[in-house]
Steps between C-alpha positions, in 0.01 A plus 500: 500500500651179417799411280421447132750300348409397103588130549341442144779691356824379720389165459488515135844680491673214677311203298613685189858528655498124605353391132846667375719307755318183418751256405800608692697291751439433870315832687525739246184356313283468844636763755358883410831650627749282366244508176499849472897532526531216250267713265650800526870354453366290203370846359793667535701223307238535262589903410892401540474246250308613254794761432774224532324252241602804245852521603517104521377509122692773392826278649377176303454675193881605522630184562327330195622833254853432653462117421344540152770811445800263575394216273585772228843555653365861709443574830180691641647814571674529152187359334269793701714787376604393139101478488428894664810590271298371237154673594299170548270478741392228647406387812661280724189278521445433147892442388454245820206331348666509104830333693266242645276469277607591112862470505513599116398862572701525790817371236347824295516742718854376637607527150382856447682631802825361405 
């Protein structure tokens, strides 16, 4: 008996694959092997980074508390636990966005943790 292969099936595999790749530089756009690696490397960076955009935000959120915090004469770290000593909570995110964006309440809440 002869050897089925479904060539329907692979073939539509690698066009899908090489629609993903489309765009890339040199080989890795045209070349199934060097595609495929190129894919698979891109997906991986994919996963890694989707966990590293938190920390990255997490880190910028800091930095503008600590700036906001030391136009009022505090640093971050005091600032962070005068306000847990104080039972407020919250988040890093929105005290980020109230330093950036509505400096007024940020002045409030400095002025309640003192």
């Amino acid at each position: 008996m002869p050897r089925s292969v479904n060539s329907v099936a692979s073939k539509a595999r690698k066009k899908k694959l090489m629609k993903q790749t489309k765009g890339q530089f040199g080989r890795r756009k045209n070349v199934w092997t060097v595609a495929k690696n190129a894919y698979e490397k891109g997906m991986l960076y994919a996963y890694r980074d989707r966990r590293v955009k938190k920390r990255s935000f997490r880190a910028l959120w800091i930095q503008r508390i600590n700036a906001a915090a030391r136009l009022h004469g505090m640093s971050y770290s005091v600032f962070m636990g005068k306000l847990h000593a104080k039972d407020i909570e919250i988040s890093r995110k929105v005290l980020a966005d109230l330093a950036m964006n509505n400096p007024e309440a940020f002045k409030a809440i400095v002025k309640a943790v003192k």
